[in-house]
PAPA-398055 format. One line per field, with one value per residue: residue in one letter; x, y, z of N, C-alpha, C in turn. Coordinates in steps of 0.001 Angstrom, whole numbers, padded with zeros to 6 digits. Example, Ala and Ser with C-alpha at 12.3 -4.5 7.8 and 13.67 -1.06 7.14 Angstrom:
2
aa = (A:S)
n_px = (013190:012850)
n_py = (-005690:-002250)
n_pz = (007800:007080)
ca_px = (012300:013670)
ca_py = (-004500:-001060)
ca_pz = (007800:007140)
c_px = (013200:012900)
c_py = (-003300:000030)
c_pz = (007800:007870)
This chain:
376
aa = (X:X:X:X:X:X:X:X:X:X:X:X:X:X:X:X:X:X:X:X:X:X:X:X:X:X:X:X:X:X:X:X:X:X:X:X:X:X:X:X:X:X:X:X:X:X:X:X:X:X:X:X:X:X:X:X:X:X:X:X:X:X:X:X:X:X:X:X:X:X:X:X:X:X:X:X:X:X:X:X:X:X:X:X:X:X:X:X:X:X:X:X:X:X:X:X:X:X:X:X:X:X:X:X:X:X:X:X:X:X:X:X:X:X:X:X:X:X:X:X:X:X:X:X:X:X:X:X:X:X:X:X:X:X:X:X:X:X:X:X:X:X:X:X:X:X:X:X:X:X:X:X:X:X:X:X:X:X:X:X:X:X:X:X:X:X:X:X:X:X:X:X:X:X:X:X:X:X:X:X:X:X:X:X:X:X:X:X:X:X:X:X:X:X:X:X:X:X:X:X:X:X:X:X:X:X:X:X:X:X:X:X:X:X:X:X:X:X:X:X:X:X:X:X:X:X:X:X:X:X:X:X:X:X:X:X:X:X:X:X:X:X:X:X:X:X:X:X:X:X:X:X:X:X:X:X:X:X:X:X:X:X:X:X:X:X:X:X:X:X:X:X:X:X:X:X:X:X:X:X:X:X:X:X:X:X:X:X:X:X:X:X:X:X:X:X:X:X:X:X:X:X:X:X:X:X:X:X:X:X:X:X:X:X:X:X:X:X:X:X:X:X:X:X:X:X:X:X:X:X:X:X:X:X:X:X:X:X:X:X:X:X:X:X:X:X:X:X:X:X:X:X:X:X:X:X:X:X:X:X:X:X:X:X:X:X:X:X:X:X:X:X:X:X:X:X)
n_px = (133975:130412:128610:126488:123499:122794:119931:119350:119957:118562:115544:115481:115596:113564:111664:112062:111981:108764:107783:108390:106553:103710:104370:104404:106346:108738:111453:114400:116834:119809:121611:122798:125354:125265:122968:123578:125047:123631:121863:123248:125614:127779:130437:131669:133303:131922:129562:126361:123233:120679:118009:115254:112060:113223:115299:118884:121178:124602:126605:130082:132855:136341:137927:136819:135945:136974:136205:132860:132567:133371:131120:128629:128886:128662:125573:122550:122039:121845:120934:122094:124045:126691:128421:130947:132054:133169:133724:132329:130151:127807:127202:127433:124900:123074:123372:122471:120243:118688:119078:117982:115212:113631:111152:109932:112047:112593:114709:117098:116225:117507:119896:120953:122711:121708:122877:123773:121613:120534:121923:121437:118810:119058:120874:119118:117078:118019:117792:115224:114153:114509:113567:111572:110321:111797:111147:112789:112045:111753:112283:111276:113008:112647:114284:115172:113220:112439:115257:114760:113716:115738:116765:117777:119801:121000:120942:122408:124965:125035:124383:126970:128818:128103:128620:131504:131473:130729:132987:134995:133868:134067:136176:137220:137457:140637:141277:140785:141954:142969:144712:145372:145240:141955:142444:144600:142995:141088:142597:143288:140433:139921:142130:141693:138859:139412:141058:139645:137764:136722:135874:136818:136445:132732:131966:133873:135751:134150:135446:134700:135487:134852:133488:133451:131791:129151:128874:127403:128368:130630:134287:137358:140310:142796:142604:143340:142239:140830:140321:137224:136021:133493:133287:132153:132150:131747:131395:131615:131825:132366:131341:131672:130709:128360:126892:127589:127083:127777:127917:129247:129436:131672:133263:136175:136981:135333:132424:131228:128367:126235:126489:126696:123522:122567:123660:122315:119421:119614:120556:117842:116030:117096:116800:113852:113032:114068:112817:110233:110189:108363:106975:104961:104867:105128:107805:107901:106678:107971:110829:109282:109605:111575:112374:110241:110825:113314:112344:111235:112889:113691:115230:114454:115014:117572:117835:118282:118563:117449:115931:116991:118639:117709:120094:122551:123854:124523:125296:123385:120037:116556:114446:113793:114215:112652:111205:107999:107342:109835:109722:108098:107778:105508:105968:104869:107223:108809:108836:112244:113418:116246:118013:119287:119049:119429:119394:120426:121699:122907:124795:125723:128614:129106:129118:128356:126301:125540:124113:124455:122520:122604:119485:117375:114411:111881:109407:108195:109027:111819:116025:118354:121737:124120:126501:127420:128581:126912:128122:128255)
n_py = (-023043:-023086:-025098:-024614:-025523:-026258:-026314:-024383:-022076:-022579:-022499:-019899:-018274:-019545:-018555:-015351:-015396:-016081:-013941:-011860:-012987:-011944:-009423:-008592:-008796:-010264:-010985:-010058:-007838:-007848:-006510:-005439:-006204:-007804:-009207:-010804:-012324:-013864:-014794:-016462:-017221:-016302:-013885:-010843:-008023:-006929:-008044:-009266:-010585:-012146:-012988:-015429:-016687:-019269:-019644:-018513:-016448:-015961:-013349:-012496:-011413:-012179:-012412:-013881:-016149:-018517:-019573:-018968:-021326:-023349:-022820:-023216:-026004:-027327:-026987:-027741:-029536:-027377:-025452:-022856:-020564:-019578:-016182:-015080:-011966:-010399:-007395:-005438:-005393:-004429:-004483:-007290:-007249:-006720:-008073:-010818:-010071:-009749:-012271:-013546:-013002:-010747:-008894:-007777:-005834:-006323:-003913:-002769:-000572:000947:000174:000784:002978:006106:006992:004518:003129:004413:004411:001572:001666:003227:001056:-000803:000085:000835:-002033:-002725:-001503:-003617:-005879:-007510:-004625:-003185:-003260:-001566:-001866:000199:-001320:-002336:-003808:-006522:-008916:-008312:-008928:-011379:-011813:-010977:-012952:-015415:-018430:-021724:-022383:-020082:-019057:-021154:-019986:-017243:-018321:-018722:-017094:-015325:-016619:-016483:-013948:-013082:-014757:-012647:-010689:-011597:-010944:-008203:-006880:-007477:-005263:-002804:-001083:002012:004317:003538:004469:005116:004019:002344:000171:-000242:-001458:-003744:-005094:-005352:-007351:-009044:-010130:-010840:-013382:-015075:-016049:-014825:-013194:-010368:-007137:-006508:-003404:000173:-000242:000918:002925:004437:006432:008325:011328:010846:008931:009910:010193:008508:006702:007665:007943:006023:007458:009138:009784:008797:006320:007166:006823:006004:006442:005293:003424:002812:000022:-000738:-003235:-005626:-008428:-010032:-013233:-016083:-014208:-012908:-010731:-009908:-008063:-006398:-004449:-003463:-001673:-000693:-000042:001721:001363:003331:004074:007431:008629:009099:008619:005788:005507:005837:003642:001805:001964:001856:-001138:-001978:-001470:-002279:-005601:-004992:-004748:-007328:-008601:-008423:-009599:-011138:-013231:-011446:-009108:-005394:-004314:-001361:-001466:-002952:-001472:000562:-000518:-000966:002413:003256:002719:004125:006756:007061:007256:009709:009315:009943:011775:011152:009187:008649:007641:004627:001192:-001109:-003225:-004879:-008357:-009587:-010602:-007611:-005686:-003564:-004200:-004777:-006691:-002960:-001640:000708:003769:004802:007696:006562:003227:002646:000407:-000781:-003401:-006978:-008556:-011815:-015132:-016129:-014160:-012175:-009528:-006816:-005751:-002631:-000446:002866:005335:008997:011494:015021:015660:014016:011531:007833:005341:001939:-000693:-003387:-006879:-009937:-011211:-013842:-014647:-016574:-019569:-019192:-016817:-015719:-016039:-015333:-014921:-013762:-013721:-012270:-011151:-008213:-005271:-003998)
n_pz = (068646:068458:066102:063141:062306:058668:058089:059546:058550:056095:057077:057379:055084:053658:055183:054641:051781:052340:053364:051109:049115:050527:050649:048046:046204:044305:044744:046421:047189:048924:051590:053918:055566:058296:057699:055411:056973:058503:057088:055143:056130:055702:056808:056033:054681:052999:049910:048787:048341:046469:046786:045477:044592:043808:044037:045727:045462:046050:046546:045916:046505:045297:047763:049510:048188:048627:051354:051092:049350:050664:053028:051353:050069:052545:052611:051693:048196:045794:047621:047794:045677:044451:043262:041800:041417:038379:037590:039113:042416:041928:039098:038827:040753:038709:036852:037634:038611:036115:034790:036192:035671:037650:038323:040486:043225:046113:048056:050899:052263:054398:054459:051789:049906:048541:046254:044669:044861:043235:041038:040119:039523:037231:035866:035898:034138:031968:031105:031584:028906:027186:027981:030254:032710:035629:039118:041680:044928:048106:051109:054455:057127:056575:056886:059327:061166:061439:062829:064997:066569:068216:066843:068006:067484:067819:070070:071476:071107:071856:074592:075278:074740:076737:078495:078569:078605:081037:082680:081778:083312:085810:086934:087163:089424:089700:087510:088684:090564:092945:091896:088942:085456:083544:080846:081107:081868:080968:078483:079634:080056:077317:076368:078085:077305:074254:075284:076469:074343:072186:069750:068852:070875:071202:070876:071851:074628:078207:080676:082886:085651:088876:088771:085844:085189:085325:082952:080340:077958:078242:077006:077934:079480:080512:083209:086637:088838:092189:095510:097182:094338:092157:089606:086386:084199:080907:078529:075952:073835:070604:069577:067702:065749:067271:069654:072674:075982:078883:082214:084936:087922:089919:093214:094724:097571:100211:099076:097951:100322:098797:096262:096712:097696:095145:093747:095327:094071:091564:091562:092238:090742:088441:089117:089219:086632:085297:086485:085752:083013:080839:078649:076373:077696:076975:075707:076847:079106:080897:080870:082259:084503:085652:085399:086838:089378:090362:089777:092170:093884:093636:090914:088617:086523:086134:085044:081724:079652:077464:079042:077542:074846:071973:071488:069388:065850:065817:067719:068921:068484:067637:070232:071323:074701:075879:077131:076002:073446:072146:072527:070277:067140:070006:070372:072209:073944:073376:073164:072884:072192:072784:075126:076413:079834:081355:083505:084601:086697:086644:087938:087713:088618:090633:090517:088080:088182:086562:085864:084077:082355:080294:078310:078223:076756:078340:078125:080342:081842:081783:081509:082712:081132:081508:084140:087161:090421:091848:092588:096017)
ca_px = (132774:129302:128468:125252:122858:122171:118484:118791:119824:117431:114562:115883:115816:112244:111188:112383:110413:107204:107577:108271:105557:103200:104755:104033:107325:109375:112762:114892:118292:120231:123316:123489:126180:125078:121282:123841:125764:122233:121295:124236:126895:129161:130842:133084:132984:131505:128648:125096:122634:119869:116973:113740:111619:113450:116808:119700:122469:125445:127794:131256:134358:138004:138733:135718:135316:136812:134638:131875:132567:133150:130066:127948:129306:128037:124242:121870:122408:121162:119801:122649:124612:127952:128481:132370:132396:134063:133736:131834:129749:126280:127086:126693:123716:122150:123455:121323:118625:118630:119304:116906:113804:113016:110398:109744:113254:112744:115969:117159:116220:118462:121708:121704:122926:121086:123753:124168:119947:120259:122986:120867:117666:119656:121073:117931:115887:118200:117535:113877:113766:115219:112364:110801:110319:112133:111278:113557:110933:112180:111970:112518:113465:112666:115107:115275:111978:113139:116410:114461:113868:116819:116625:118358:121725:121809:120851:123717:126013:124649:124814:128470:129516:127819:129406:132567:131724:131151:134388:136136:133104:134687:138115:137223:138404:141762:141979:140286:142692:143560:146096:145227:144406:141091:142714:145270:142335:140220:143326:143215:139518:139823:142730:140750:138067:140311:141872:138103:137535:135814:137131:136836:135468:132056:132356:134795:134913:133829:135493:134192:135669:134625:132887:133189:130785:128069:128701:127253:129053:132429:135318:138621:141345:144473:142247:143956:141211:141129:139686:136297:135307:132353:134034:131463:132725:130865:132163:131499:132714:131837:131552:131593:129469:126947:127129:127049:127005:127863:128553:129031:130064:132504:133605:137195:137267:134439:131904:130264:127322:125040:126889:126150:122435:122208:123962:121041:118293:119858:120237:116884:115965:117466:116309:112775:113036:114302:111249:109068:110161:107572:106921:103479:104942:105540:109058:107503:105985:109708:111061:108523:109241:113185:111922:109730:112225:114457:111791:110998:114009:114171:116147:113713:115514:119140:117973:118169:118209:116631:116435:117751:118684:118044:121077:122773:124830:124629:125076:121978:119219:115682:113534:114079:113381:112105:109580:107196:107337:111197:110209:107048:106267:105833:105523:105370:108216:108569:110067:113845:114559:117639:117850:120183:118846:120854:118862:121596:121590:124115:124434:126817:129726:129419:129162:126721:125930:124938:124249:123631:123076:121582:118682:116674:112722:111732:108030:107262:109632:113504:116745:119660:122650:125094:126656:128674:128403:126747:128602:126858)
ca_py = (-022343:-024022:-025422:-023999:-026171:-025654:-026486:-023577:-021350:-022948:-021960:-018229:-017793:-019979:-016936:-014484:-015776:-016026:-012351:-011182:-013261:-010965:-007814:-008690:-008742:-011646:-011257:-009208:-007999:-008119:-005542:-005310:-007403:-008924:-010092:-011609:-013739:-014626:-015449:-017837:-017662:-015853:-012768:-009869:-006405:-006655:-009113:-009051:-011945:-012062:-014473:-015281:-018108:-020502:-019218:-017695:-016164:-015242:-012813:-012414:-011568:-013293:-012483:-014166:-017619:-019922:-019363:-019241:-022048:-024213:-022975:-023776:-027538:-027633:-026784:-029066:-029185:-025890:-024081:-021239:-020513:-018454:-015236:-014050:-010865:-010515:-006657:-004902:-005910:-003491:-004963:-008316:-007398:-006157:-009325:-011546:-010028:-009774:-013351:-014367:-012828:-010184:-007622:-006629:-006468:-005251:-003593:-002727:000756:001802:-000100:001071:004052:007140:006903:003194:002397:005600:003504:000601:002479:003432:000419:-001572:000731:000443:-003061:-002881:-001419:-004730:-006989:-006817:-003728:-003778:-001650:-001347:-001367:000030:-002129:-002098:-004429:-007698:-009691:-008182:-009075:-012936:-011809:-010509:-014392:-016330:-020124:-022261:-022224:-018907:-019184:-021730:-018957:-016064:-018702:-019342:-015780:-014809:-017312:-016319:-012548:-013155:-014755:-011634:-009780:-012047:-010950:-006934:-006489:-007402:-004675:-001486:-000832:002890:004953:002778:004896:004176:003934:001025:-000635:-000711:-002337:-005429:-005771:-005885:-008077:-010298:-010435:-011906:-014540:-015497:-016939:-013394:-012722:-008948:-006621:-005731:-002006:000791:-000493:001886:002730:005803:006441:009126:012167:010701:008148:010590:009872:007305:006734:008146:007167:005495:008666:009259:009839:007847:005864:007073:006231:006745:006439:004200:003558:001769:-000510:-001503:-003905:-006584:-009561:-010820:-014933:-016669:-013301:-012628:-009834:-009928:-006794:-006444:-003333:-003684:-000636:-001245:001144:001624:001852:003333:005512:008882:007933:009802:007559:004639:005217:005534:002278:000650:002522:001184:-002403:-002312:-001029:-003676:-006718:-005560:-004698:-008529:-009703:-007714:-009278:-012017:-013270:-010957:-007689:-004676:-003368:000067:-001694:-003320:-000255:001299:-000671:-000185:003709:003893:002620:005369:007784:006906:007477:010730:009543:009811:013093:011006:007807:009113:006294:003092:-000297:-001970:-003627:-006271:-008864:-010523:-009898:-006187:-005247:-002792:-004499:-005008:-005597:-002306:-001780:001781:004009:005346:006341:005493:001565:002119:-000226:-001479:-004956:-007505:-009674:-013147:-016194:-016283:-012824:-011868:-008160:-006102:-005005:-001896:000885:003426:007063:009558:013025:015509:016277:012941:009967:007200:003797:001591:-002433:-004379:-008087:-010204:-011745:-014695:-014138:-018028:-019413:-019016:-015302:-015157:-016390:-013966:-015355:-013227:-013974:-011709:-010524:-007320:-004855:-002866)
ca_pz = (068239:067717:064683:062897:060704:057155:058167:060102:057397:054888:057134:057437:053345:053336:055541:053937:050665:052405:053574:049940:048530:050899:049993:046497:045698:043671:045066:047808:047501:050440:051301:054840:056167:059176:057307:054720:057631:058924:055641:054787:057135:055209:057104:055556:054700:051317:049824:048576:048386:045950:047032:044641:044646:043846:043899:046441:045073:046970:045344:046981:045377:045329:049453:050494:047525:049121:052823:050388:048761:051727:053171:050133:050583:053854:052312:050337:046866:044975:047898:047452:044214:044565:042020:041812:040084:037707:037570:040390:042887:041373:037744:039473:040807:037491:035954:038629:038216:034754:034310:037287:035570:038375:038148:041678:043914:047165:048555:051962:052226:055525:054333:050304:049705:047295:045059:044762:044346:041812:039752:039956:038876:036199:035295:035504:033433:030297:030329:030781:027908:026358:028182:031347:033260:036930:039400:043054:045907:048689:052038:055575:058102:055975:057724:060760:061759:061748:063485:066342:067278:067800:067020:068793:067158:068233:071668:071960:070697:072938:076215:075069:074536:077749:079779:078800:079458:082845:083264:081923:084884:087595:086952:086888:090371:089663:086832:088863:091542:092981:091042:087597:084894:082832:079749:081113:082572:079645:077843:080259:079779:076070:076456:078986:075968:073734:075879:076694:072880:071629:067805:069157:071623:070139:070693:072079:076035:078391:081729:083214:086909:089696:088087:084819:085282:084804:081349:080162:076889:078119:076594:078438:079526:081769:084484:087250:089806:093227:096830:096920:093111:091495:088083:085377:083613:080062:077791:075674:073316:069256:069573:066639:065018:068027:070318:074201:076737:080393:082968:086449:088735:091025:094407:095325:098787:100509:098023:098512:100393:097357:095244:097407:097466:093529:093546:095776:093668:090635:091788:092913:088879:087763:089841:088942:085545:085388:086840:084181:081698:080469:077223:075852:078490:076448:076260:077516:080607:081221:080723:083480:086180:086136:085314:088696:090997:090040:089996:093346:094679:093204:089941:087252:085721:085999:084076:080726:078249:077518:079740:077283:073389:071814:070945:067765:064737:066055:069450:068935:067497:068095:070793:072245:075952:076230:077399:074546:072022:071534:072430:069103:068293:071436:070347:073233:074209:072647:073493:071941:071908:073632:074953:078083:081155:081855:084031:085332:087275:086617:088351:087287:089345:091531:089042:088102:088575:085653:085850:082806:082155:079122:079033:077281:077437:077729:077695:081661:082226:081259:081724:082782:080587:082280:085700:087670:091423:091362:093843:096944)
c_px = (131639:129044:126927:124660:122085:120903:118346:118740:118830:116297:114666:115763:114120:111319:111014:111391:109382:106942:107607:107053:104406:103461:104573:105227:108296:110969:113185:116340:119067:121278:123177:123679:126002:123945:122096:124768:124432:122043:121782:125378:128223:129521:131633:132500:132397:130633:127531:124361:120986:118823:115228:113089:111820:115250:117300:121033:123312:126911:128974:132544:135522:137960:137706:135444:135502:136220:133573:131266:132275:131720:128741:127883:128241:126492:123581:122072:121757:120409:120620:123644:125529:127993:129525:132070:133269:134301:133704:130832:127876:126484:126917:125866:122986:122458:122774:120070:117531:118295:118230:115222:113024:112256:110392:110656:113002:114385:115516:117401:117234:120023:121823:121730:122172:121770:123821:122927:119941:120824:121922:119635:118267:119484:120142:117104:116479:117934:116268:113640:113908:114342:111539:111106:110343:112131:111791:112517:111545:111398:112518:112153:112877:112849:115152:114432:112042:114277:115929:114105:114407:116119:117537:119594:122328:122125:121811:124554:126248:124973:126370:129671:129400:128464:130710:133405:131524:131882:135123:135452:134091:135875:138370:137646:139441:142395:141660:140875:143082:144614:146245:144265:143386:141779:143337:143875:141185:141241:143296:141719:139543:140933:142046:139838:138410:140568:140508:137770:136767:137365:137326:136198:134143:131553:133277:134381:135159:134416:135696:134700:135581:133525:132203:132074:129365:127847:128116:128082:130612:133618:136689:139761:142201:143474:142797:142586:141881:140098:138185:135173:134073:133136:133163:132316:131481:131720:131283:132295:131245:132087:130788:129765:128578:127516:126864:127745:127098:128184:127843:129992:130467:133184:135116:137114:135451:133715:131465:128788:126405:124929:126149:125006:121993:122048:123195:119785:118269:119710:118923:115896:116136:116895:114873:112154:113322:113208:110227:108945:109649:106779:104991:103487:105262:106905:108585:107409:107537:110335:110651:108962:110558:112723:111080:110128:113008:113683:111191:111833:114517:115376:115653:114894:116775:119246:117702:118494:117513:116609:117004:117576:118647:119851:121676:123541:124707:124548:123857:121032:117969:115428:114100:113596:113162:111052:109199:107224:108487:110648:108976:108296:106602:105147:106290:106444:107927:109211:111346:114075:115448:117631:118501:119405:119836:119854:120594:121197:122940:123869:126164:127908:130008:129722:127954:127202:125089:125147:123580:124062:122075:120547:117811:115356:112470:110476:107571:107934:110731:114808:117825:121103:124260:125277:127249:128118:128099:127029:128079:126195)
c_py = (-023330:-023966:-024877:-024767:-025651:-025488:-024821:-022488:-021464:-021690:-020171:-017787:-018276:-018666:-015571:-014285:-015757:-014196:-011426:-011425:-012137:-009614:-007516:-008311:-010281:-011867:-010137:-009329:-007539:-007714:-005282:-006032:-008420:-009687:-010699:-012823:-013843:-015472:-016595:-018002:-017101:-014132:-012131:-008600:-006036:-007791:-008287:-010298:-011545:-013023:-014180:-016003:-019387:-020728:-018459:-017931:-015412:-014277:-012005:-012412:-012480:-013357:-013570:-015998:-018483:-020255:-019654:-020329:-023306:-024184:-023781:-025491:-028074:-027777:-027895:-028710:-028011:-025200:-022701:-021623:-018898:-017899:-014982:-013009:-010267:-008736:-006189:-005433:-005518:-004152:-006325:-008361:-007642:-007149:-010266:-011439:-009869:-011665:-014444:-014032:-011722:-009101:-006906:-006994:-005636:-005098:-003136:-001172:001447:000977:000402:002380:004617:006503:005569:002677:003367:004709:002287:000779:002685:002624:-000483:-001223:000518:-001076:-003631:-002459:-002428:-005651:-006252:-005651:-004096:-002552:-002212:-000891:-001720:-000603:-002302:-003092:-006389:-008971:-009568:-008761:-010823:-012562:-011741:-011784:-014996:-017736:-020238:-022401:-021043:-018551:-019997:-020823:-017711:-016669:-018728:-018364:-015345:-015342:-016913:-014233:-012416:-013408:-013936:-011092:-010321:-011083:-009102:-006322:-006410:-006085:-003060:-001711:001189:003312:004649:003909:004051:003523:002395:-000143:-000936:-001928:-003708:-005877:-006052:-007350:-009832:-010891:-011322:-012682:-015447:-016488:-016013:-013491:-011148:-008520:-006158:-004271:-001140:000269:000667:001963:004040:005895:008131:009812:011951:009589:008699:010482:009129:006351:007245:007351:007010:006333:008393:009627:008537:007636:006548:006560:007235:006758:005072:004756:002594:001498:-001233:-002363:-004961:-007507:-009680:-012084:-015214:-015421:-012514:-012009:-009818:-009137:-007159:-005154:-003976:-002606:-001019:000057:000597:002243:002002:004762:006483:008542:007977:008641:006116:004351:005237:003993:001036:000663:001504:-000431:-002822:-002332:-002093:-005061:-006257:-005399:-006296:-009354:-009334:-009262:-011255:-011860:-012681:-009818:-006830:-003893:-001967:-000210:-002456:-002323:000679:000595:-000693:001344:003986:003719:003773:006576:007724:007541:009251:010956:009451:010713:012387:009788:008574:008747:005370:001945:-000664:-002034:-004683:-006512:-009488:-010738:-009208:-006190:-004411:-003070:-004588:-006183:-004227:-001467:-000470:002593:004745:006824:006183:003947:001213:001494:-001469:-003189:-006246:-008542:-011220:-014541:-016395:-014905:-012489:-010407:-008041:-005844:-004118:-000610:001086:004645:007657:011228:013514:015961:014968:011649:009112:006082:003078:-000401:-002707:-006079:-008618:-011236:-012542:-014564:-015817:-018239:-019097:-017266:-015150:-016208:-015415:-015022:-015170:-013508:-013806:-011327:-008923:-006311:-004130:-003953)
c_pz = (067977:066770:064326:061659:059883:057374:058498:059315:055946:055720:057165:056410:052900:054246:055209:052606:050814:052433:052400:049159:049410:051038:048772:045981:045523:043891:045990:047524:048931:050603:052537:055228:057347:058637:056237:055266:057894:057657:055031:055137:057109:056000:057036:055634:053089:050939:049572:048399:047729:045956:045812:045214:044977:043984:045105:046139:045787:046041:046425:046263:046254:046746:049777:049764:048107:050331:052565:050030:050266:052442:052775:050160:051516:053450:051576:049261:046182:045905:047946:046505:044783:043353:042498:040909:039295:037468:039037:041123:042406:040220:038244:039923:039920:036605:036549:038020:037143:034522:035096:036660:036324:038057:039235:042574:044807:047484:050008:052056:053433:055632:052698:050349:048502:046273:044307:043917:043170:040230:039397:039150:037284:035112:035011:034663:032065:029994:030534:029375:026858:026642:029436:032111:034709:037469:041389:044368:047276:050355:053483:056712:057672:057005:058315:061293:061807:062734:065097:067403:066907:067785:067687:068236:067769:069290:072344:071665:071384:074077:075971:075598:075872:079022:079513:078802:080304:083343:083140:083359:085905:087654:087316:088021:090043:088726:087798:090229:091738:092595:089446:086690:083861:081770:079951:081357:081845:078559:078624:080170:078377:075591:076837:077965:075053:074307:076182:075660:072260:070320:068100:070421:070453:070497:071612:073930:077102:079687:082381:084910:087622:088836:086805:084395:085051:083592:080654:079051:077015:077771:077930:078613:080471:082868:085168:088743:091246:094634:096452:095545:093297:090201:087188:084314:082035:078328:077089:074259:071815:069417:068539:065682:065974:069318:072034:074530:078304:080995:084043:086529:089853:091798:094737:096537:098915:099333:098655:098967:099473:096526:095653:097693:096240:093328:093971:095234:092615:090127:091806:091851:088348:087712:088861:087618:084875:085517:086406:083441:081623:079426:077028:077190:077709:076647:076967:079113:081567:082002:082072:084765:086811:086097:086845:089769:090865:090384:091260:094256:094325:091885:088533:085896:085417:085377:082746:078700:078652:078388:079223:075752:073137:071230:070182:067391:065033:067298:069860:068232:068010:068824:071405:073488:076797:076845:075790:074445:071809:071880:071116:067719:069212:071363:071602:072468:073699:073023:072145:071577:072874:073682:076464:078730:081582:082631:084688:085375:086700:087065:087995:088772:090649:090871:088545:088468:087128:086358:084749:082355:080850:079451:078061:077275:077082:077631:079199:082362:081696:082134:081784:082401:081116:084070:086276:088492:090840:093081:094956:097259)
């Protein structure tokens, strides 16, 4: 796995601080899990991270101290401070921020729960009444809005991942053979995943054959492949945290010619949606120019999602490469954001065609990370 420097995490928390100082707010608590591995490296299923001024506190119970701890090591002296709790993980908050001085705490309005900020409200208010008065201001996308440009640690981590999801791509012939149902043939790509150096697949992988390919989202069944199909294949891999995406549609035998002109429409979507994409183009205008190949061809009505997502800690994250208004706001492209190219058709009762690869936006157009023959 590549190694990731503290620097780089410093500046991610010195960011963070500037963005609160212009919100007029004196600290930020931090409860969704992937903005608390960004934040300091640490990744579980539980955690919060309380940043001020001058302070970042990481609070992580027993499973997680000694990861923590080691981490912490790794950092300059006092730029993060580990909290075990000794209770709960909310009474550790309210002891932070008690003890930190905070008046104005932004929170992460689309990861805390009602119930949770209610308790907190709560619990913060009996002990204004004891000194300062704290009030929970809610906040949204803080962190994200750094996430959306990778540094360069990350971009070594995305080429890494990507190169070694194209080696499962190469291999995808060998698993889509006639008579093979999806289901087995999803188990050898997730397999393949693993053996790759992926800690997981990062979500359910998708292998849609004949009819079912119209789906886009279809799940993996006893349908058994036969002559004739286009079967999409969509998959991808977690490396060391960071999410990479691939589908390639592949023909057993000879396809339905229908099929077989989707599949050149699509390609053809793809390619120039690819060659959009330049840093200060609007995801919308991206978006449009895989969208008018299709609608050219007569497949406007059968593309019926997005170009594309950005890539990360989340497999779905911002930029996203829509037409409007799903891509508002349509803020242009940047150098170091990472995001799919996936235009795909799908008609009912014949199948679809999807291609998707990832993609770097650099300072003169992009870099396609992914590298697998694309079939047709």
């Amino acid at each position: 796995m590549e190694a990731v420097s503290s620097s780089f995490y410093d500046r991610r928390v010195h960011r963070v601080r500037e963005e609160c100082r212009l919100a007029g707010l004196d600290s930020l608590l931090v409860t969704h899990l992937p903005n608390i591995r960004y934040l300091t490296g640490l990744g579980g299923t539980a955690g919060a991270v309380l940043i001020t001024p001058s302070r970042c506190v990481l609070i992580a119970d027993f499973r997680y101290a000694t990861a923590a701890r080691e981490l912490i090591a790794a950092r300059a002296p006092g730029s993060i401070d580990l909290e075990v709790p000794e209770r709960g993980y909310d009474e550790a908050i309210v002891s932070a921020i008690r003890r930190l001085g905070c008046a104005r705490v932004g929170v992460e309005a689309a990861s805390l729960p009602v119930s949770r900020f209610n308790w907190l409200v709560a619990s913060l208010t009996s002990v204004a009444d004891r000194g300062v008065p704290v009030a929970l201001v809610p906040t949204e996308r803080v962190v994200e809005a750094g996430r959306v440009i990778k540094d360069l640690s990350e971009i070594a981590l995305l080429r890494g991942g990507a190169r070694r999801l194209s080696a499962v791509g190469r291999v995808l012939p060998d698993f889509v053979r006639e008579g093979r149902a999806e289901r087995a043939i999803a188990g050898d790509i997730d397999a393949a995943i693993r053996a790759a150096g992926f800690e997981r697949p990062a979500f359910e992988t998708i292998v849609a054959s004949g009819p079912n390919g119209a789906r886009p989202h279809a799940r993996p069944g006893d349908r058994t492949v036969r002559a004739g199909d286009g079967v999409v294949l969509d998959f991808g891999g977690v490396y060391d945290g960071y999410c990479v995406d691939l589908t390639r549609t592949l023909y057993v035998g000879v396809p339905d010619p229908a099929l077989a002109r989707i599949g050149s429409a699509v390609r053809q979507a793809h390619a120039a949606a690819i060659a959009a994409v330049q840093p200060g183009v609007r995801p919308s205008r991206i978006d449009a120019a895989a969208r008018d190949i299709l609608t050219s061809h007569g497949l406007g009505e059968a593309f019926g999602h997005g170009t594309g997502h950005g890539l990360g800690l989340e497999v779905h994250e911002d930029p996203r490469i829509a037409k409007l208004p799903s891509a508002l706001p349509d803020t242009p492209v940047e150098p170091g954001m990472v995001f799919t190219i996936e235009p795909g058709a799908y008609v009912e009762g014949l199948g679809g065609v999807r291609i998707e690869d990832d993609v770097l936006v650099t300072e003169d157009g992009c870099e396609v990370l992914t590298d697998v023959p694309i079939e047709g």
